[in-house]
GUDRENVO-749869 format. One record per residue (C-alpha): residue in one letter; x, y, z; residue number from 1. Coordinates in pm, whole numbers, plus 50000, padded with zeros to 5 digits. Layout:
REM GUDRENVO-749869
RORO  rest  x  y  z  nr
RORO  a  X  Y  Z  NUM;
...
REM end
This chain:
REM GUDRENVO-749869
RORO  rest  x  y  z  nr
RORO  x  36517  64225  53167  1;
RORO  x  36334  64558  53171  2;
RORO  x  36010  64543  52937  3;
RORO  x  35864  64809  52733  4;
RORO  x  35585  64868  52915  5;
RORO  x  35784  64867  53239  6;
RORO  x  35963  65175  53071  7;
RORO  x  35656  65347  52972  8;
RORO  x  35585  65329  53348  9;
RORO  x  35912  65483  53520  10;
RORO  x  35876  65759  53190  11;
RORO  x  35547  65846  53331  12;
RORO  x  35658  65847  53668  13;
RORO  x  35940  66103  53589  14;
RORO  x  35691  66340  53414  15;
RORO  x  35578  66393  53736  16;
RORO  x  35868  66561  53884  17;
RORO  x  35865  66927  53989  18;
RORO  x  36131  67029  53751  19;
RORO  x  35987  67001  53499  20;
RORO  x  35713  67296  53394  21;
RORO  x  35558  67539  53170  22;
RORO  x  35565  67583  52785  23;
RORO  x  35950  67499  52767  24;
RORO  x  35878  67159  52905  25;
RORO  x  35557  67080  52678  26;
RORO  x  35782  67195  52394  27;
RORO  x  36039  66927  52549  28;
RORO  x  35785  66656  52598  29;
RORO  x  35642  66690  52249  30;
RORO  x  36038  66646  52097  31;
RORO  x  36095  66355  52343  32;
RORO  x  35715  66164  52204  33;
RORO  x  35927  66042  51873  34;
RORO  x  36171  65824  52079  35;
RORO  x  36156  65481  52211  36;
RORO  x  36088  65434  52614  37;
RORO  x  36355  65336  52672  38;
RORO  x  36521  65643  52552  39;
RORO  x  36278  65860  52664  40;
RORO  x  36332  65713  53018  41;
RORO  x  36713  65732  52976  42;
RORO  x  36697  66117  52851  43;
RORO  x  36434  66232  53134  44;
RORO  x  36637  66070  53407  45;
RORO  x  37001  66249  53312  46;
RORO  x  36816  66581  53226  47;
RORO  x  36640  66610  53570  48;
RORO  x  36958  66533  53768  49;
RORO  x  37092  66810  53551  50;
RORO  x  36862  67015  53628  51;
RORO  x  36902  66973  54034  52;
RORO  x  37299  66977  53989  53;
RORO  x  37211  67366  53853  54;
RORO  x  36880  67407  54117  55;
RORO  x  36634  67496  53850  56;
RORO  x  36365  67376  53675  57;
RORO  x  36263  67422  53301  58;
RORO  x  36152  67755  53235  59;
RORO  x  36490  67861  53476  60;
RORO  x  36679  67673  53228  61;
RORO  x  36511  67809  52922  62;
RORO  x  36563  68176  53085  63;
RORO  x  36876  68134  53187  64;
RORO  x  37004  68019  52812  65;
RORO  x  36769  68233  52641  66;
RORO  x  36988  68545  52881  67;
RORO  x  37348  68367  52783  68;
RORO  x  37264  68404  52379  69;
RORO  x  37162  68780  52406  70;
RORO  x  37412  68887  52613  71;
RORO  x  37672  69116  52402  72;
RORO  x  37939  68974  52628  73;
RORO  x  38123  68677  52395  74;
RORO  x  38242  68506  52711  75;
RORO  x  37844  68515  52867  76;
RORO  x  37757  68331  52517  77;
RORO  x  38016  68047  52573  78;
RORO  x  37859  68000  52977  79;
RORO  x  37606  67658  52903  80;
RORO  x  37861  67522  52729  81;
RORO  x  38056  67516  53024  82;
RORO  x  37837  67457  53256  83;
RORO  x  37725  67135  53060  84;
RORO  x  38100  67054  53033  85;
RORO  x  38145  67132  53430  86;
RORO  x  37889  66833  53462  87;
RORO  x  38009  66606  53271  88;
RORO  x  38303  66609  53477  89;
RORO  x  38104  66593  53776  90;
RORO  x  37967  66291  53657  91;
RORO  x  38310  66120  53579  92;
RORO  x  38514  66201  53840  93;
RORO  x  38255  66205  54140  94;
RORO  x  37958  66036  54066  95;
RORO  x  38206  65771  53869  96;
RORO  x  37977  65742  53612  97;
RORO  x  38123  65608  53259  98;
RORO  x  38178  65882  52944  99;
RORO  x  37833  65697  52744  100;
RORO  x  37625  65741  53055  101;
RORO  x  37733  66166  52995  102;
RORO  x  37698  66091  52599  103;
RORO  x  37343  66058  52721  104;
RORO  x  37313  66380  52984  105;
RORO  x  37427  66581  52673  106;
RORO  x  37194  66442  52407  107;
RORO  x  36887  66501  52645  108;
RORO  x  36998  66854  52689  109;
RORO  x  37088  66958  52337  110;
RORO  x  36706  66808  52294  111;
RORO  x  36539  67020  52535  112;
RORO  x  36725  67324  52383  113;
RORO  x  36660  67174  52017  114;
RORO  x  36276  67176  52134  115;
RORO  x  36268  67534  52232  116;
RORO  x  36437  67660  51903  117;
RORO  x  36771  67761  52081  118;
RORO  x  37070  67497  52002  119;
RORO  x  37322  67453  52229  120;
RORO  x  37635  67365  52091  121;
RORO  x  37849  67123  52306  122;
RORO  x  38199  67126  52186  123;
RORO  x  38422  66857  52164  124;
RORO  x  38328  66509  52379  125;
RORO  x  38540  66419  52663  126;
RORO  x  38708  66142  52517  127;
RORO  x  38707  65782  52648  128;
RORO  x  38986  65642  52831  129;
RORO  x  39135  65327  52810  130;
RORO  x  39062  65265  53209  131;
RORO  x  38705  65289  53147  132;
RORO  x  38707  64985  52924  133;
RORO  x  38713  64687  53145  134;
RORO  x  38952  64428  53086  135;
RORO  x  38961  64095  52978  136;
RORO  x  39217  63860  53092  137;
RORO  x  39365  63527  52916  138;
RORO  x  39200  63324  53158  139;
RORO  x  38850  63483  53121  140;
RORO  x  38894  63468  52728  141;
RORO  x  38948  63069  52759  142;
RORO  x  38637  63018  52999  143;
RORO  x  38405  63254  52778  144;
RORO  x  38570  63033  52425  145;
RORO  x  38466  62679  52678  146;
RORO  x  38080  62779  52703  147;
RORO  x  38029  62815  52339  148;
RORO  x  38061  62535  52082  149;
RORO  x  37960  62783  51760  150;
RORO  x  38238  62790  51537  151;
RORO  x  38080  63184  51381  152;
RORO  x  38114  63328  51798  153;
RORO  x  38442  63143  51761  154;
RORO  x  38586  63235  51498  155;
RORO  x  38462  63574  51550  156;
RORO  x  38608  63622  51929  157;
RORO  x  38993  63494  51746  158;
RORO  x  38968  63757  51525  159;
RORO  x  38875  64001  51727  160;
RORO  x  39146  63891  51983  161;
RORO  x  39373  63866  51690  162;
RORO  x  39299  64177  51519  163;
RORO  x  39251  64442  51723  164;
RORO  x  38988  64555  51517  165;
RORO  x  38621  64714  51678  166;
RORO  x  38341  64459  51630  167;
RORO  x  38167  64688  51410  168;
RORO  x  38399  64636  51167  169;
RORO  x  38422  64284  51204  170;
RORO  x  38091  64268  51138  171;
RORO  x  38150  64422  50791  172;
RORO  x  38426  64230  50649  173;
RORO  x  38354  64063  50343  174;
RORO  x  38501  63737  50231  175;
RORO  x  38745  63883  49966  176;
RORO  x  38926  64076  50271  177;
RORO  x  39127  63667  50407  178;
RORO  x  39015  63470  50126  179;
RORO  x  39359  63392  49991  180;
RORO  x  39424  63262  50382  181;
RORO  x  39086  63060  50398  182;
RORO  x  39215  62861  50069  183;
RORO  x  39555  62837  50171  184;
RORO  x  39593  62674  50539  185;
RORO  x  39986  62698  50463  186;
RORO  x  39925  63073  50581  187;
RORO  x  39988  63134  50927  188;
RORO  x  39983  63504  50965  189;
RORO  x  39801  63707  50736  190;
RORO  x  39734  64080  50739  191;
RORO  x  39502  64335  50535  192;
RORO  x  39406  64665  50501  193;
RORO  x  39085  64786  50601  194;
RORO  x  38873  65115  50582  195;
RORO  x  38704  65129  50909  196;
RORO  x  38351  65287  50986  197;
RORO  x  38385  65479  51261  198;
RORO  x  38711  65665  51191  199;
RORO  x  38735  65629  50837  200;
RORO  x  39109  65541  50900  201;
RORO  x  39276  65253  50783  202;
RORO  x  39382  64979  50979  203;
RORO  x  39642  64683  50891  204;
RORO  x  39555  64413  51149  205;
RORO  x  39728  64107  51170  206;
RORO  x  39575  63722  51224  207;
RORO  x  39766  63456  51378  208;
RORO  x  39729  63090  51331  209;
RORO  x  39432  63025  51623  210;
RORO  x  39231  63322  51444  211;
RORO  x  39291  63194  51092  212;
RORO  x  39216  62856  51199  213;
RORO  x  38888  62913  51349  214;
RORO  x  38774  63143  51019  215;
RORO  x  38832  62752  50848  216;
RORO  x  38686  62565  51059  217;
RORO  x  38354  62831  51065  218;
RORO  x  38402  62828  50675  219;
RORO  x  38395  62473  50653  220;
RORO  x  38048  62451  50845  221;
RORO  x  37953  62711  50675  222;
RORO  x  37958  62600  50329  223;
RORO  x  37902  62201  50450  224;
RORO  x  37609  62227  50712  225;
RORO  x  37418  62525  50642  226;
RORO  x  37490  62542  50234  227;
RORO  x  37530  62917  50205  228;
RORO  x  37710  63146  49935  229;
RORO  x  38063  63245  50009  230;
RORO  x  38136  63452  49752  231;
RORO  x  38384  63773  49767  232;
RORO  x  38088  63962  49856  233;
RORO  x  37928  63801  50118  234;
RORO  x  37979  63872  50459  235;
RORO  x  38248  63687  50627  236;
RORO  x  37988  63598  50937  237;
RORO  x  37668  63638  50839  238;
RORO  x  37332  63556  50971  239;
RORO  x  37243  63201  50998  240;
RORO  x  36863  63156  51043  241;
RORO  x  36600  63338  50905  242;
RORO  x  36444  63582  51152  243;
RORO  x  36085  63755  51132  244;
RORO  x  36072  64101  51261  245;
RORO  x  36017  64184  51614  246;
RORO  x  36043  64490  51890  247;
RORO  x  36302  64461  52126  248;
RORO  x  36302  64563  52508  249;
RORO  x  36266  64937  52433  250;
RORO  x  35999  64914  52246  251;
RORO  x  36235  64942  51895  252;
RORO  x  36089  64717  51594  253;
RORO  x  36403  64532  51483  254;
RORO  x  36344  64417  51079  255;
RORO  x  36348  64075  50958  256;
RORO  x  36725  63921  50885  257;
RORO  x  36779  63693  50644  258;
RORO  x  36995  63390  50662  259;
RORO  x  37344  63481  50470  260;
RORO  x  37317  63865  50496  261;
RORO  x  37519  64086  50686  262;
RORO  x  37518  64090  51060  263;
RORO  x  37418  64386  51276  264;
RORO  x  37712  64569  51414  265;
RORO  x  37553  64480  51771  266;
RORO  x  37468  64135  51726  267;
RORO  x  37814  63988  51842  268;
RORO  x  37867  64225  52088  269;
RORO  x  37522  64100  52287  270;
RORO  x  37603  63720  52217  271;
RORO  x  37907  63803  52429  272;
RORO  x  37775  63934  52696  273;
RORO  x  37544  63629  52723  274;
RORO  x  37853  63440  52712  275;
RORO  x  37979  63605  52990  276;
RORO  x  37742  63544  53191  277;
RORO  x  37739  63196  53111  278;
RORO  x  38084  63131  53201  279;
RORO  x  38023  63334  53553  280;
RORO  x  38296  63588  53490  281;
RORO  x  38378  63838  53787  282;
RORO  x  38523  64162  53682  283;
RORO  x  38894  64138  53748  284;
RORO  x  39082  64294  54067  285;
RORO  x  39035  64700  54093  286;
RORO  x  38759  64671  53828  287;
RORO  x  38402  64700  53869  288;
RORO  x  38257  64621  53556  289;
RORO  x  38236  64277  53336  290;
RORO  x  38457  64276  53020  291;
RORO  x  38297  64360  52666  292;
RORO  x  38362  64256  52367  293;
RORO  x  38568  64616  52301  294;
RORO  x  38767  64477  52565  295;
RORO  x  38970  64208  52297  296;
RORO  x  39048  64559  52141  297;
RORO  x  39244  64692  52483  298;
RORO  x  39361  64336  52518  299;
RORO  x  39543  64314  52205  300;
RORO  x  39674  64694  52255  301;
RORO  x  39799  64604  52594  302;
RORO  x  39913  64275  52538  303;
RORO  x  40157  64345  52257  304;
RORO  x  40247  64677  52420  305;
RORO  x  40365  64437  52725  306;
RORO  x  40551  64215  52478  307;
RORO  x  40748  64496  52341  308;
RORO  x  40632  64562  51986  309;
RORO  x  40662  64976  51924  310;
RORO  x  40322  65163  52010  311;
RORO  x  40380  65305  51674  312;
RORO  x  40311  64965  51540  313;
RORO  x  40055  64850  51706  314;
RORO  x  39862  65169  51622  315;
RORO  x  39914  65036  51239  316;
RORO  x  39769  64718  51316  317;
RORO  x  39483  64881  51519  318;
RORO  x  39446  65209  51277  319;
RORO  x  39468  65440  51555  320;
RORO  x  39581  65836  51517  321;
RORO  x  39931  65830  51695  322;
RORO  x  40069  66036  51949  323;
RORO  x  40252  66312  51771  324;
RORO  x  40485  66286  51406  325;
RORO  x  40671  65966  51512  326;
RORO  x  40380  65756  51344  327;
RORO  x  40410  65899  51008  328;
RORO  x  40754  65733  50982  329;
RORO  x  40662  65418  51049  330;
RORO  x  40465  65252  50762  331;
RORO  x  40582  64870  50702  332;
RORO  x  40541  64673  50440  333;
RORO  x  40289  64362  50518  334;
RORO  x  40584  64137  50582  335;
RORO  x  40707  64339  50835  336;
RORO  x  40424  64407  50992  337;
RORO  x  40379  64037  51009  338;
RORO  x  40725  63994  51149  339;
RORO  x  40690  64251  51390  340;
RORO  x  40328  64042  51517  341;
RORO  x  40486  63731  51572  342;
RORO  x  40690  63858  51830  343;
RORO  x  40409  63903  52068  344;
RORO  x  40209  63648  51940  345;
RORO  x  40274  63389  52186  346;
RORO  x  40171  63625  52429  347;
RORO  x  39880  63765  52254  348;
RORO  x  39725  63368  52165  349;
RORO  x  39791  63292  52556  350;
RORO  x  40038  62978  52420  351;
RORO  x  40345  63088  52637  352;
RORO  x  40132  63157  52939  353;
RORO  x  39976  62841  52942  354;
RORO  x  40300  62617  52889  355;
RORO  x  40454  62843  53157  356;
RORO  x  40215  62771  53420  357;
RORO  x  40297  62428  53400  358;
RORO  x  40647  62500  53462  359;
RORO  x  40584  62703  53720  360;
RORO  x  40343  62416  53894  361;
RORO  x  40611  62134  53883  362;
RORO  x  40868  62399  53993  363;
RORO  x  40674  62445  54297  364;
RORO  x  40599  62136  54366  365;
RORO  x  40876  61912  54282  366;
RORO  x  41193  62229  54408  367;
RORO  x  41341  62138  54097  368;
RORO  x  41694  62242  54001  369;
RORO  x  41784  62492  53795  370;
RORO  x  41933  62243  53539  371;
RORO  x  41586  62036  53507  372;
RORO  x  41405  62349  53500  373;
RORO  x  41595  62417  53176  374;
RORO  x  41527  62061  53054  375;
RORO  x  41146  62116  53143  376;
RORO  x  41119  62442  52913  377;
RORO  x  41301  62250  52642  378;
RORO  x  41073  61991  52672  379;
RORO  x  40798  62269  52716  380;
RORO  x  40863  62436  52369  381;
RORO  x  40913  62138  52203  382;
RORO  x  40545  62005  52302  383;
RORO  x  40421  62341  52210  384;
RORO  x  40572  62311  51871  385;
RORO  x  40464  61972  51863  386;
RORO  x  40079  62055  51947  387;
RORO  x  40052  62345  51685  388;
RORO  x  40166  62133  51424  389;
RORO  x  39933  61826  51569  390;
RORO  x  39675  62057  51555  391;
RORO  x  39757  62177  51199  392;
RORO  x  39775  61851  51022  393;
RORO  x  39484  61750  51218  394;
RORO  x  39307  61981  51014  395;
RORO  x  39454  61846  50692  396;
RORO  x  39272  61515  50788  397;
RORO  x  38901  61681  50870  398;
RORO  x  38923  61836  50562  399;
RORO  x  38983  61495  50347  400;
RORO  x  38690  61354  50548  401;
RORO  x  38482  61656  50459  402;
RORO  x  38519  61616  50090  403;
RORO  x  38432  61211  50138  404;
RORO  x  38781  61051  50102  405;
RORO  x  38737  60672  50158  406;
RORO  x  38813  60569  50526  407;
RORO  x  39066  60334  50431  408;
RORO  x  39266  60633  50177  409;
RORO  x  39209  60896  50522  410;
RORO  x  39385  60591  50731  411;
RORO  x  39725  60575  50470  412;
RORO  x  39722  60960  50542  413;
RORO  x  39730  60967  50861  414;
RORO  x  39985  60729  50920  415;
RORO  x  40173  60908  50661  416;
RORO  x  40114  61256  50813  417;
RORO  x  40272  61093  51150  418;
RORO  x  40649  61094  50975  419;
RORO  x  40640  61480  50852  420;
RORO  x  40805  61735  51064  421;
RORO  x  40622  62051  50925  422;
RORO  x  40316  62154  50820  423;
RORO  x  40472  62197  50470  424;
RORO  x  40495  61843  50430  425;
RORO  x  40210  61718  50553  426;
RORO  x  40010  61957  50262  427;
RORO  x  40248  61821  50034  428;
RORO  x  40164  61428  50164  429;
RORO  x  39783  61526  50128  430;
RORO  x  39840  61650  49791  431;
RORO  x  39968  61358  49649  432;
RORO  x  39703  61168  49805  433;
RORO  x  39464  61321  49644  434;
RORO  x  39606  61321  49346  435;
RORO  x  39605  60966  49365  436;
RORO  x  39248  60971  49469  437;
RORO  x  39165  61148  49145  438;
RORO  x  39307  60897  48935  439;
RORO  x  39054  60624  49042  440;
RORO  x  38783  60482  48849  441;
RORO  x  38499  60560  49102  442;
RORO  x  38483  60939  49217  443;
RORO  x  38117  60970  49282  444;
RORO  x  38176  60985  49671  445;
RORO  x  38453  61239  49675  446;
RORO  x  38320  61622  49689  447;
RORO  x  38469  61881  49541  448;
RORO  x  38766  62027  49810  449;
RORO  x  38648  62272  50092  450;
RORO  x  38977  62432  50035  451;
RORO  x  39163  62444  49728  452;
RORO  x  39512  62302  49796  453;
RORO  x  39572  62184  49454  454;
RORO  x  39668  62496  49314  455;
REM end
């Protein structure tokens, strides 16, 4: 990990380079004193290469710009812009650098100009394409989910999966926006509508059962292990220890966070990365980069494009601008929408793939017919039925021994829980336990419910 000092070092090495001279580059040097090293670093290193794509230095530059804006010719006016633009290509398609690293080149040159009192406008940004994201596979998403036993990182990674949504936003949502599906675990799917900060567009994502799950079980902790507020208001992962303030590797001072508040919009995305690294990832076939966390945001796009649901919907769920008028048209109602999800849900949660594979292995292995290869995938779907509702009414029994049921009470539950045949039922079962529970003498041991199923 680079230091600050370390990029104080390189920053002063790159002052040193011919390129840069005269009054145009103190005037530079002076703008670039307000910004961290690391920036400064960053900026110097993309502006000199810009300079020796264009073989000049500074005061060339300064002349050269200084000649475009006085010229009476309209076209000679419009000639950095382009020739900034004519780089940034350069730097896509032949030094195969990504669109931030040239987010970068541009701000350092719009600061040099800014610094000499000429602005350069830029135009529009090359916009990022979905190639340059890398990509996340099922597989990778189940190795990073082994190395982490935090229900918040999680819960959090589910929803993203699930959702579609950037992780800034996700770091944002209160607990108003699911909190009629954290009180209800009857609710498998549940969808919202959210403002988002980037585009200030509004999205309708969708949560399936293994996000909505997770959000319980980090709810649960969260309210029984480190006794914080949930309110409406609160944030629906927040901090969770107190943190003094400190400077990070750039030299940055990052403030003091306080256990309960609000996330930063980064936090999540750097916890992933560490993850990442922990579970040895390689970047997948034809790719040269690890996945990010934006890449459970092309994950969901793709993987419910593959499944068939309508691009038009899936820009709903993901609140993206479609592709011409066709989008307009389509604006579902949240039961549709929901509807519409569960068709590539299996394929989205990884469920299907899994199950398959193991049809696939015995196939192989046994040259099974095509008759017990149909047996096998009934048998296959009904163990996948039966494990999501295992899993389901396991929950039911975690939460009775979170609010301090007597063992012996939890024990008739479970071996009533054992008959049902949905999920339905086994609420219903747990109910009326409970309501039984309530009508003993001694209640002292028995918290008030995690999740209200009473009403």
């Amino acid at each position: 990990m680079i230091t600050a000092n370390q990029h104080i070092r390189r920053v002063a090495r790159y002052k040193l380079n011919p390129r840069l001279k005269g009054d145009s580059w103190k005037y530079y040097e002076n703008w670039l004193e307000d910004k961290a090293p690391g920036t400064q670093k960053a900026y110097l290193r993309q502006f000199i290469d810009f300079l020796a794509f264009l073989d000049t230095d500074t005061e060339g530059l300064y002349l050269l710009y200084l000649e475009m804006i006085k010229n009476e010719d309209p076209r000679r006016k419009k000639q950095m812009r382009i020739l900034v633009s004519n780089y940034q290509k350069h730097m896509i398609e032949v030094k195969k650098k990504g669109v931030q690293t040239t987010v970068i080149m541009i701000q350092a040159i719009k600061g040099f100009f800014d610094a000499n009192e000429i602005p350069l406008k830029t135009g529009k940004r090359i916009k990022k394409e979905s190639n340059e994201i890398p990509t996340i596979s099922h597989d990778q998403f189940s190795k990073v989910l082994s190395v982490t036993g935090s229900y918040k990182m999680k819960a959090y990674l589910k929803l993203a999966r699930d959702s579609g949504l950037r992780t800034g936003d996700i770091a944002n949502l209160p607990i108003r926006i699911v909190r009629e599906a954290l009180d209800n675990p009857s609710i498998e799917y549940f969808t919202f509508e959210w403002k988002q900060g980037k585009t200030g567009k509004m999205a309708n994502p969708v949560l399936g059962p293994d996000s909505l799950d997770a959000l319980r079980e980090w709810h649960h902790y969260r309210v029984n292990t480190l006794n914080l507020s949930t309110e409406d208001k609160d944030a629906l992962f927040c901090v969770e220890i107190n943190k003094s303030e400190t400077t990070d590797v750039r030299g940055r001072k990052i403030g003091a966070v306080v256990k309960g508040n609000y996330m930063g919009n980064t936090s999540m995305g750097g916890g992933f990365h560490f993850l990442v690294k922990k579970a040895n990832l390689k970047p997948l076939p034809g790719e040269t980069r690890l996945p990010s966390i934006h890449s459970l945001r092309k994950y969901h796009w793709t993987t419910l494009q593959y499944a068939g649901i309508p691009t038009t919907w899936i820009e709903k769920m993901q609140g993206r601008v479609g592709v011409g008028t066709g989008g307009i048209y389509t604006k579902p109602n949240p039961e549709q929408l929901i509807e519409m999800y569960k068709k590539g849900y299996s394929a989205l949660s990884g469920i299907e793939k899994d199950q398959q594979e193991k049809v696939d292995s015995l196939t192989h292995e046994l040259g099974l017919s095509q008759f017990e290869i149909a047996e096998l995938r009934k048998e296959r779907d009904k163990n996948r039925s039966d494990y999501e509702l295992n899993t389901r009414l396991q929950n039911i029994i975690d939460k009775a021994r979170l609010e301090g049921w007597p063992e012996e009470i939890i024990k008739k539950l479970e071996e009533n829980l054992e008959s049902v045949e949905t999920f339905e039922d086994g609420v219903l079962k747990y109910r009326a336990a409970r309501a039984k529970l309530l009508m003993t003498a001694d209640m002292s041991h028995v918290h008030e419910p995690v999740l209200n199923l009473t009403e």
